[in-house]
C-alpha positions as a Python dict, from the first residue, in 0.01 Angstrom:
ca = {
    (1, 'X'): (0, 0, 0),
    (2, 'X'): (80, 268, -284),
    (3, 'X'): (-23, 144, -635),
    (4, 'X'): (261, 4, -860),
    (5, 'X'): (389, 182, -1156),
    (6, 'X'): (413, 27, -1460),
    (7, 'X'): (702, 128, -1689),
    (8, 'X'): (559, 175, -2076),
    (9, 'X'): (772, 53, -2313),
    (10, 'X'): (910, 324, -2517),
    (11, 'X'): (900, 311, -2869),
    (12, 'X'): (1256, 482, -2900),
    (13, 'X'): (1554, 201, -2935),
    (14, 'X'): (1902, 312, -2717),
    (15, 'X'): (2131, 348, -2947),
    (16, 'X'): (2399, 34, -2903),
    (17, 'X'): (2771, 102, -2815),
    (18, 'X'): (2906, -27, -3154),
    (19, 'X'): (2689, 176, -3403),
    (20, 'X'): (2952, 356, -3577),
    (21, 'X'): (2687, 601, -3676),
    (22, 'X'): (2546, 691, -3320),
    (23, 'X'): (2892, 719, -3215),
    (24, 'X'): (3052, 922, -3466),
    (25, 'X'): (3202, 1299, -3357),
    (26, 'X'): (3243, 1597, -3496),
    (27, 'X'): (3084, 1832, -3759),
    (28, 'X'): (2785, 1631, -3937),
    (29, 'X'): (2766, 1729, -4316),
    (30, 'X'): (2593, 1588, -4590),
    (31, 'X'): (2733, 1559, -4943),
    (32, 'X'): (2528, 1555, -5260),
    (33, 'X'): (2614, 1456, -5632),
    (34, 'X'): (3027, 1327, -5531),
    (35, 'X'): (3103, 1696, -5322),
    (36, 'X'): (2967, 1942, -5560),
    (37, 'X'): (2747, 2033, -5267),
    (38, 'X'): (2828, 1982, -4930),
    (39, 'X'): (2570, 2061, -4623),
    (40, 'X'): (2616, 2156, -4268),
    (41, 'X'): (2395, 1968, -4149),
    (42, 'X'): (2437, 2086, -3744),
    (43, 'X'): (2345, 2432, -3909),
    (44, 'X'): (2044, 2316, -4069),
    (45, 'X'): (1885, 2198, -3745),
    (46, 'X'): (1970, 2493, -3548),
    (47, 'X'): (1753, 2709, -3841),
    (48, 'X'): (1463, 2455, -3839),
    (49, 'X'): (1397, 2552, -3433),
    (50, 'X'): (1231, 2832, -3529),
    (51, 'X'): (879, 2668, -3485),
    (52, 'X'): (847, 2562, -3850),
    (53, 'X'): (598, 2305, -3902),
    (54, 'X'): (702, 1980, -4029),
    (55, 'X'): (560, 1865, -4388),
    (56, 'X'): (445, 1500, -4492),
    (57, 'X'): (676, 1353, -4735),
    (58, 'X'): (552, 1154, -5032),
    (59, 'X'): (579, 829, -4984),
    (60, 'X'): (746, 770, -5328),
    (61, 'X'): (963, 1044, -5256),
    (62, 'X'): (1064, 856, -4923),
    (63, 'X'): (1158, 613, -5121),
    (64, 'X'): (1396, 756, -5375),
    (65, 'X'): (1577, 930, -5114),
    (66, 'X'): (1680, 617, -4901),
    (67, 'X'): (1723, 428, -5227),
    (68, 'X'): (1956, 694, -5387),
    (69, 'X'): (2162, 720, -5057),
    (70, 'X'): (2402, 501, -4886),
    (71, 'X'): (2224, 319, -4571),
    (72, 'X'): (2424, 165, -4314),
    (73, 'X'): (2165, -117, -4202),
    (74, 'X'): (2252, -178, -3835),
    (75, 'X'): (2232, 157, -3788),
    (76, 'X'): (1845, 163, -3856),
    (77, 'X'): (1657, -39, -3636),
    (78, 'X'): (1764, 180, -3335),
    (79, 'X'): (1657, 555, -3472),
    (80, 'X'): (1402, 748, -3321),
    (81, 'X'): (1175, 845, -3584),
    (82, 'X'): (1020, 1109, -3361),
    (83, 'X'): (1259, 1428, -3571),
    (84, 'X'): (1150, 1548, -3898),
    (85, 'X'): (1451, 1520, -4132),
    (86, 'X'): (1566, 1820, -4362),
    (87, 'X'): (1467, 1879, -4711),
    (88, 'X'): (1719, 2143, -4904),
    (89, 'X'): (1590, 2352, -5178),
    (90, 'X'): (1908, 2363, -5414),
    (91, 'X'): (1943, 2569, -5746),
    (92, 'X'): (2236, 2620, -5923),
    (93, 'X'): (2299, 2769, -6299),
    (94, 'X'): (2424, 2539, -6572),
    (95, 'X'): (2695, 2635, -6835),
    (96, 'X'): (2448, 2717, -7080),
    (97, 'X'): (2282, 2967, -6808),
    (98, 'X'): (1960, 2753, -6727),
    (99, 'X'): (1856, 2776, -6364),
    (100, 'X'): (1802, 2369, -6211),
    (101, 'X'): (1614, 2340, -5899),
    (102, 'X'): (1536, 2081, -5659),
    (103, 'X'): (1482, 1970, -5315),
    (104, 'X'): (1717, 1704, -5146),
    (105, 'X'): (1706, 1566, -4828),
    (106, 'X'): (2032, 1670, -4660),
    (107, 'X'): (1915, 1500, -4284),
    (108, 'X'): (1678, 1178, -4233),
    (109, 'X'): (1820, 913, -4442),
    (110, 'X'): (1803, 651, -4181),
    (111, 'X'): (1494, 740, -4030),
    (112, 'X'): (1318, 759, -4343),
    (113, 'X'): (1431, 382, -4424),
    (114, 'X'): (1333, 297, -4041),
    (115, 'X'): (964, 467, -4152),
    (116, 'X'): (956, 302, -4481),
    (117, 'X'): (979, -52, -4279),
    (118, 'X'): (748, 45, -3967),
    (119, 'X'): (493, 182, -4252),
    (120, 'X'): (493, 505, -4063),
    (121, 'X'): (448, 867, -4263),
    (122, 'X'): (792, 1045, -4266),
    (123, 'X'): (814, 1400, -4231),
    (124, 'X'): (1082, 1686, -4308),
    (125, 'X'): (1181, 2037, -4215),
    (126, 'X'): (1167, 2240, -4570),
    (127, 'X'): (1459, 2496, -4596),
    (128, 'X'): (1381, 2834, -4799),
    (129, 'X'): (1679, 2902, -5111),
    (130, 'X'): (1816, 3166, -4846),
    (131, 'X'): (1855, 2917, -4551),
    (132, 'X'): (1991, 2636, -4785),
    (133, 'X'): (2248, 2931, -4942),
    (134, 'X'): (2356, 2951, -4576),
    (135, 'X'): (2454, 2580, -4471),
    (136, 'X'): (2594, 2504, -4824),
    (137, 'X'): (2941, 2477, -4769),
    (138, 'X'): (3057, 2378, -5087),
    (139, 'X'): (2829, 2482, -5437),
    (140, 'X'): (2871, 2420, -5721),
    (141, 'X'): (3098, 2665, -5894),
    (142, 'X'): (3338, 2633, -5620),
    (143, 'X'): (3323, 2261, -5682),
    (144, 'X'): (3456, 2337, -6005),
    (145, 'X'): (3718, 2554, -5890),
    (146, 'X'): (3875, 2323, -5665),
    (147, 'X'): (3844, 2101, -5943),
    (148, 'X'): (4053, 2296, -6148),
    (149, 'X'): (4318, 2385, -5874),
    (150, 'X'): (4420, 2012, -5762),
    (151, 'X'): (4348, 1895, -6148),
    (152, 'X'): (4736, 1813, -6338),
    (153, 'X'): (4947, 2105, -6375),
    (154, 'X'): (5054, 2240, -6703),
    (155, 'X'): (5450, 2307, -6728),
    (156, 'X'): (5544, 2681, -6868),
    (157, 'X'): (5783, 2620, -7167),
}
């Protein structure tokens, strides 16, 4: 008599018919500080299959970046928490002409909130400042061109 299997119970969730999220088409972006960048995301993950390795996130960092982002909570519990999410490095140049940088998590935000509650580390792709100039698809200074263009119209006397 051949030996029975036994199926092991996968630690991945299938994703249910109603989430919204799972089910959403087209291009995925991400949008940081109300459009003034905007990141294509599908882009992002094509660069990071290069064989990068993946980098431990702080746990405080973690944190911040599900807390400062909008979570949609039925949409956690069925992630898989297997993918590294995407850390940006953004700089852009104020009006006075000082350089800000920073790193922002442009891919993850769900399974970094499904980490934070299974207590598991979390762990992102890091873009270079050449690879995040190439998925931004909206910066800054274009931000505030548009801005200006759809802003009220003055009348010529």
């Amino acid at each position: 008599m051949p030996a029975t299997k036994i199926k092991r119970r996968s630690t991945r969730t299938v994703a249910p018919k109603h989430c919204s999220i799972c089910n959403a088409s087209g291009d995925e972006t991400f949008r940081f500080l109300r459009k003034t960048f905007i990141f294509d995301v599908d882009l992002a993950r094509k660069l990071t299959q290069d064989g990068r390795e993946a980098v431990l996130l702080d746990r405080d960092d973690v944190r911040y970046a599900v807390d400062s982002s909008i979570i949609h909570e039925q949409h956690v519990p069925h992630v898989d928490v297997r993918y590294p999410g995407i850390m940006a490095r953004v700089r852009y140049t104020e009006t006075d002409g000082s350089i800000v940088t920073g790193d922002v998590l442009i891919d993850g935000h769900h399974r970094a909130a499904r980490c934070l509650q299974m207590h598991r580390p979390f762990t992102v792709y890091i873009l270079t400042y050449e690879e995040t100039d190439r998925v931004l698809k909206i910066r800054p200074d274009a931000a505030r061109r548009r801005r200006r263009r759809t802003g009220p119209r003055r009348r010529r006397a």
